[in-house]
C-alpha positions as CSV (number, residue, x, y, z in Angstrom):
1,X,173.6,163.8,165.0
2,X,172.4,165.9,168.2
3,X,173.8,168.2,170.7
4,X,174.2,168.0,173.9
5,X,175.1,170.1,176.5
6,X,177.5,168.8,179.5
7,X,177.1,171.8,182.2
8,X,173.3,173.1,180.5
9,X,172.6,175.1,184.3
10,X,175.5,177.2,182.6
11,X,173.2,178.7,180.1
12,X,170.7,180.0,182.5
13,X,173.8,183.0,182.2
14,X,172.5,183.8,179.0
15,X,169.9,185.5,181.5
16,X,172.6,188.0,182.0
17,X,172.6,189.2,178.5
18,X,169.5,191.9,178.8
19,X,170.3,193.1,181.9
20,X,174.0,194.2,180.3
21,X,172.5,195.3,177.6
22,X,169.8,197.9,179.5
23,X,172.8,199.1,181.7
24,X,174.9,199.6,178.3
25,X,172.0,201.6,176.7
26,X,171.8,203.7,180.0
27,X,175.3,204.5,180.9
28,X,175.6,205.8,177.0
29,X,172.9,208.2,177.3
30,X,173.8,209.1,180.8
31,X,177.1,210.1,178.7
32,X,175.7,211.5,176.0
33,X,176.4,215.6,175.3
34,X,174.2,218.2,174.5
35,X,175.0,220.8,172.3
36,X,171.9,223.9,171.7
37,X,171.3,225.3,168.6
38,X,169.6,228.8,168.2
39,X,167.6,227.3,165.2
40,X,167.0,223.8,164.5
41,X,166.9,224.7,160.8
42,X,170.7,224.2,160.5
43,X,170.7,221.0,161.7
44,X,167.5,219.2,160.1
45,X,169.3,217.9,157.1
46,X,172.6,216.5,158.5
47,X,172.7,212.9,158.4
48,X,174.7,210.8,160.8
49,X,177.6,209.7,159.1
50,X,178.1,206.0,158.8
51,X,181.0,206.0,161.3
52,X,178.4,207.2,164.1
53,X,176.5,204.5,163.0
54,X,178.4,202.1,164.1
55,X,179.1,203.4,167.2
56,X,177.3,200.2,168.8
57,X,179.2,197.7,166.9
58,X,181.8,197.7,169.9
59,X,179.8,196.8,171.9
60,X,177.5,194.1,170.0
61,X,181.0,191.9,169.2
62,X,181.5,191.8,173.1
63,X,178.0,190.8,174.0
64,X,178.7,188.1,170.9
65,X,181.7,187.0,172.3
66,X,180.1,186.9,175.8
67,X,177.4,184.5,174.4
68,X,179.8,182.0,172.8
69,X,181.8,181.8,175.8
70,X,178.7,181.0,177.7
71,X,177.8,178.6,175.5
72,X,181.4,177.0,175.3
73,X,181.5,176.6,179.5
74,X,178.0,174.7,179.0
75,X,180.3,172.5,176.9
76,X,178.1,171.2,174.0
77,X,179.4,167.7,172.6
78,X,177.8,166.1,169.4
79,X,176.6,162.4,169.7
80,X,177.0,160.4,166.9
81,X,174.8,157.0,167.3
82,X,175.8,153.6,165.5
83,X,173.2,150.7,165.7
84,X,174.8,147.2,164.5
85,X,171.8,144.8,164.0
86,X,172.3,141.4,163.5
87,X,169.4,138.5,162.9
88,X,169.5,134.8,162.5
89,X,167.0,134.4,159.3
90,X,164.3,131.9,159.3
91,X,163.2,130.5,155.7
92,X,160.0,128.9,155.9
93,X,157.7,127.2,153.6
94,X,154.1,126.8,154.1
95,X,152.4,123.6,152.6
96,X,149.0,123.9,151.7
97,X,146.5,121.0,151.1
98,X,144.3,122.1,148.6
99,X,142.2,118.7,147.9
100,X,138.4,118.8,147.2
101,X,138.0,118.2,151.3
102,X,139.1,121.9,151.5
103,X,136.1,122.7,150.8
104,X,134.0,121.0,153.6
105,X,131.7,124.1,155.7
106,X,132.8,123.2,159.2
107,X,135.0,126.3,158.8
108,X,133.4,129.4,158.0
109,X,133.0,129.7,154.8
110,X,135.4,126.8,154.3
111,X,138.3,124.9,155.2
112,X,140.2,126.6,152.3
113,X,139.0,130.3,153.0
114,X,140.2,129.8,157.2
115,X,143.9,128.1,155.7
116,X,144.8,131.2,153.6
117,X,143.3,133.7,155.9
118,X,145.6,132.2,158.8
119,X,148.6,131.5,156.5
120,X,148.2,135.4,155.6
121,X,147.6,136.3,159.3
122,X,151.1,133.8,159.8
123,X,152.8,135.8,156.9
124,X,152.1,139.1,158.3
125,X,154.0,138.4,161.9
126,X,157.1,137.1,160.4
127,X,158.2,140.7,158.1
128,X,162.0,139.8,158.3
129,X,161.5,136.0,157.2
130,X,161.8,134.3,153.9
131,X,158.4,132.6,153.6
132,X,157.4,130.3,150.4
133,X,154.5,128.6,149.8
134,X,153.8,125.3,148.1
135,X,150.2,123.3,147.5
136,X,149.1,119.8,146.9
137,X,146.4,118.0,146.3
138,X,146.9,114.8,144.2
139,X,150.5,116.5,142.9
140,X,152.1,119.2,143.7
141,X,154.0,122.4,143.2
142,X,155.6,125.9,144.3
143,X,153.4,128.8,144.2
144,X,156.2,130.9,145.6
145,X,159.9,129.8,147.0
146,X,160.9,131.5,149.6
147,X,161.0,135.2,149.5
148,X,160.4,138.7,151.7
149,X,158.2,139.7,149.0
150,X,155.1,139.6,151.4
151,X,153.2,141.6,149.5
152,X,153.3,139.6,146.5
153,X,153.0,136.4,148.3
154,X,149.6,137.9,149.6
155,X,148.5,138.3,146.2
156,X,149.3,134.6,145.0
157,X,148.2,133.0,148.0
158,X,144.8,135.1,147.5
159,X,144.2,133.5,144.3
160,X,144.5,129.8,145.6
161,X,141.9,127.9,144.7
162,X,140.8,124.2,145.0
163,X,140.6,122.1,141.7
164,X,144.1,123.6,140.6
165,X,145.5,120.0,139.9
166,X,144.2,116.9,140.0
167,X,142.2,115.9,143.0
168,X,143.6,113.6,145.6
169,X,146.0,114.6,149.0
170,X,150.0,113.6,148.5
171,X,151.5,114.8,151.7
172,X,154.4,113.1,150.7
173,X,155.2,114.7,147.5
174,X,153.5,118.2,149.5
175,X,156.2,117.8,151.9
176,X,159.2,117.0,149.4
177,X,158.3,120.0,147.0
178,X,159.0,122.1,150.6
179,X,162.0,120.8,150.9
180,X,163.3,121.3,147.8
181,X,163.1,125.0,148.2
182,X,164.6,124.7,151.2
183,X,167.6,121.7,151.2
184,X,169.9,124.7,149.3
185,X,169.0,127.5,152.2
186,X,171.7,128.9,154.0
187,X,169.3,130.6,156.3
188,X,170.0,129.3,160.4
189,X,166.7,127.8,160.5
190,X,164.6,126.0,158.2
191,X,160.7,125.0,158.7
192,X,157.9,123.7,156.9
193,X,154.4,124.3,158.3
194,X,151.9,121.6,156.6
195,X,148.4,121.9,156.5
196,X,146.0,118.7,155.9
197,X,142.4,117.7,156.3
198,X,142.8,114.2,154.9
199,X,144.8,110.8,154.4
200,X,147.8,110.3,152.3
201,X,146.2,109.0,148.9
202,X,148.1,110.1,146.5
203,X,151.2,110.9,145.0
204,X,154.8,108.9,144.2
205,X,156.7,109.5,147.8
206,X,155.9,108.0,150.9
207,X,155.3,110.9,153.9
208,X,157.6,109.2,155.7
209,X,160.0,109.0,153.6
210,X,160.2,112.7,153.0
211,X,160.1,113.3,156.9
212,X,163.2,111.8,156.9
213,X,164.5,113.3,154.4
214,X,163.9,116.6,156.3
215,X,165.3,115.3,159.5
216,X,168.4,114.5,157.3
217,X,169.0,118.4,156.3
218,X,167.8,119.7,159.4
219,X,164.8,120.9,158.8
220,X,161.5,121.1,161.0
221,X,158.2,120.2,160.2
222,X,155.3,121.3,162.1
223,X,152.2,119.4,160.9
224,X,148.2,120.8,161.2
225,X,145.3,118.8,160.7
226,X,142.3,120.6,160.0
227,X,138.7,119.6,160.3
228,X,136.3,119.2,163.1
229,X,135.7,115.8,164.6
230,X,132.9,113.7,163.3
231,X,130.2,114.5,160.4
232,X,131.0,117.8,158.5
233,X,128.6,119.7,156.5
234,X,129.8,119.8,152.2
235,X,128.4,121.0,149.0
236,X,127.6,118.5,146.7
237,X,126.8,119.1,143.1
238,X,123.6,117.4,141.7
239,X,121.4,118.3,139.0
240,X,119.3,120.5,140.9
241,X,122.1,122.7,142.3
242,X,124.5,122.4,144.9
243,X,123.3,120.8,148.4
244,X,124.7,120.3,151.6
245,X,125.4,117.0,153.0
246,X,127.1,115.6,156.1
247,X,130.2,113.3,155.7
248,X,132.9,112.1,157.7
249,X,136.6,113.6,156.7
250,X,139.0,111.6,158.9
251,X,142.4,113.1,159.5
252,X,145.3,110.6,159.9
253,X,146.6,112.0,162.9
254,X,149.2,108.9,163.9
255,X,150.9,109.8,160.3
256,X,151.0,113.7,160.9
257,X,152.3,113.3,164.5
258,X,155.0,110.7,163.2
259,X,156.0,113.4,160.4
260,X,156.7,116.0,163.5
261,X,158.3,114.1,165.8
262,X,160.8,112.5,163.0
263,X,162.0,116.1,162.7
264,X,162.1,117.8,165.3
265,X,158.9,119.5,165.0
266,X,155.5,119.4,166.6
267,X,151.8,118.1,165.1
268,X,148.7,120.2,165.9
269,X,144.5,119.9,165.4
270,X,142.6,122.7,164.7
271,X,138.8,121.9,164.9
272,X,138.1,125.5,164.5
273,X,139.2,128.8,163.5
274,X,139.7,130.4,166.9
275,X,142.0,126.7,167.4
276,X,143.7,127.5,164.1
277,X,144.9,130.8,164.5
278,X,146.1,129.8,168.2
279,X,148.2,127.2,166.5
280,X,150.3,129.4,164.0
281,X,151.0,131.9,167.0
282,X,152.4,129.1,168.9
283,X,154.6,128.2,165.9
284,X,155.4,131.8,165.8
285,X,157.0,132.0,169.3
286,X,158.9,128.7,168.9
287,X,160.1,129.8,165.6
288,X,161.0,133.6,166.8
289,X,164.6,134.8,165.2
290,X,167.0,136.2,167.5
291,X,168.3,139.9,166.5
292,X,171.3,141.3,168.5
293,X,171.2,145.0,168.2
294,X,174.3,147.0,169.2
295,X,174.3,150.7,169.6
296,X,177.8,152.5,169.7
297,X,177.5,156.0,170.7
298,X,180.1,158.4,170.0
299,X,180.7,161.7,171.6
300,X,182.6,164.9,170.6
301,X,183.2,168.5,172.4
302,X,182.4,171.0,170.1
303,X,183.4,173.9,172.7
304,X,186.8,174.9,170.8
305,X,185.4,176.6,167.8
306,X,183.0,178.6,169.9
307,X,186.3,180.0,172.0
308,X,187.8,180.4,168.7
309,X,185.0,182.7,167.5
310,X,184.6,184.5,170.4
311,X,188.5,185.3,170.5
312,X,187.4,186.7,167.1
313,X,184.9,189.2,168.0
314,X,186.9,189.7,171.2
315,X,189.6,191.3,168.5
316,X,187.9,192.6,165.9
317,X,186.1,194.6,168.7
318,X,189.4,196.5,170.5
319,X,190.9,197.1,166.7
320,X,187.6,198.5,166.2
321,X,187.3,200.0,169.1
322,X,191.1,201.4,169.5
323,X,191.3,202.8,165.3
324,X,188.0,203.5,163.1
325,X,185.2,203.8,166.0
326,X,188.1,205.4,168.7
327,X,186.3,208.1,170.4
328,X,187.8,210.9,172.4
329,X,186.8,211.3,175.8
């Protein structure tokens, strides 16, 4: 709640006040009697009494009163203010390829350290969405469904490592474990984002199969292959230690564009990091919720009870005044 004033250039009255009070002060000594004593000695030890005292008090309750009223003319209101917001939720479910390819150095340090960092970049620009995440390699599984836990999404997605199940890259069964967390969603928009450096190889469901599956419960996939064009530096183990050699990762891009288009969605290559990023803030502007907010504000005068305080004073003063603190002229 706040205040507000309606008339505020009233209260430069309040001005007034000192000026009344200094002519007040001066008109009552101005009024004031002397009486001489031959000796002060017979007066040193009277004390005013407490009627005399109060003398003032009059006078105060008036300059009270006259301040209310003041502030009453400037008519203060109260402002009550409602907001209403209302959001169309987004569940989404990111699909992370977690094969032994992840691991290819054309990424700095890898393919798998640029997917999480971006995912977690992704994560942090959608606070109000239901995001889940699910991995595959040659089978897969749910790390998280779909929850605005970000925090602790963070810290499992963190942990992700390559090697987790067997080796291999089953976008089909990556893509059907997303939509099971999401074919029972009441949210108004469901998405997958999949992320891929390889070739279907694996796995018991055909992609295509389980891009129409999604198209069938309405829900978008936006596919991302990842890897630079050509050979591809990747650490080998051998007896002497890990070394670096340079193979070709092809990415099957006529699948992953197939997948997209099927539902409704859109297929993207990242060759690099800076390419990477650029591609989950795209999906982030086509996938933006839209939030309604309306703001009621409600006003009230709160004028009366100051007039009915100063009436108050405005009373108490001329009983006062006219009984108790009477003075004869």
């Amino acid at each position: 709640m706040e205040i507000q004033f309606v008339n505020p250039q009233v209260l430069l009255l309040l001005l007034l006040i000192p000026v009344v009070v200094v002519w007040y002060l001066r008109k009552h000594k101005s009024q004031s009697a002397d009486i001489r004593f031959a000796h002060s000695f017979y007066i040193q030890n009277v004390r005013k009494s407490f009627r005399l005292r109060m003398m003032h008090l009059p006078f105060l309750l008036r300059i009270g009163a006259l301040i209310l009223v003041i502030f009453a003319i400037a008519r203060p209101q109260s402002a009550f203010r409602e907001v209403t917001t209302e959001s169309e939720g987004i569940d989404i479910v990111i699909a992370v390829d977690i094969s032994g390819s992840m691991l290819a150095e054309d990424f700095a340090p890898n393919r798998m350290h640029a997917a999480k960092e971006t995912a977690l970049e992704f994560i942090s620009m959608r606070p109000t969405d239901r995001i889940g995440i699910t991995l595959f390699s040659g089978e897969s599984f749910t790390l998280s469904p779909p929850t605005t836990d970000h925090a602790s999404l963070a810290g499992l997605l963190e942990a992700v490592s390559t090697g987790m199940v067997e080796d291999g890259t089953a976008i089909g069964d990556g893509i059907a474990t997303a939509i099971n967390r999401l074919r029972n969603s009441q949210a108004v928009s469901r998405v997958i984002i999949l992320l891929t450096d390889g070739i279907n190889n694996a796995g018991v469901i055909d992609p295509r199969t389980s891009a129409e599956m999604a198209r069938l419960l309405g829900i978008r996939i936006y596919t991302i292959g990842v890897g630079s064009e050509g050979l591809v530096p990747f650490p080998v183990e051998t007896p002497f230690g890990i070394r670096r050699e340079m193979v070709e990762m092809p990415i099957d891009d006529e699948l992953l564009n197939s997948i997209a288009e099927e539902t409704g969605g859109k297929y993207f290559w990242a060759g690099t990091m800076d390419k990477l990023r650029q591609i989950y803030r795209e999906i982030d502007t086509m996938e933006r919720t839209r939030t309604e907010i309306t703001e009621l504000e409600v006003r009230h005068d709160e004028f009366f009870p100051l007039l009915l305080l100063a009436l108050a004073l405005l009373i108490l003063e001329f009983l006062l005044r006219n009984t108790w603190l009477k003075s004869n002229p």
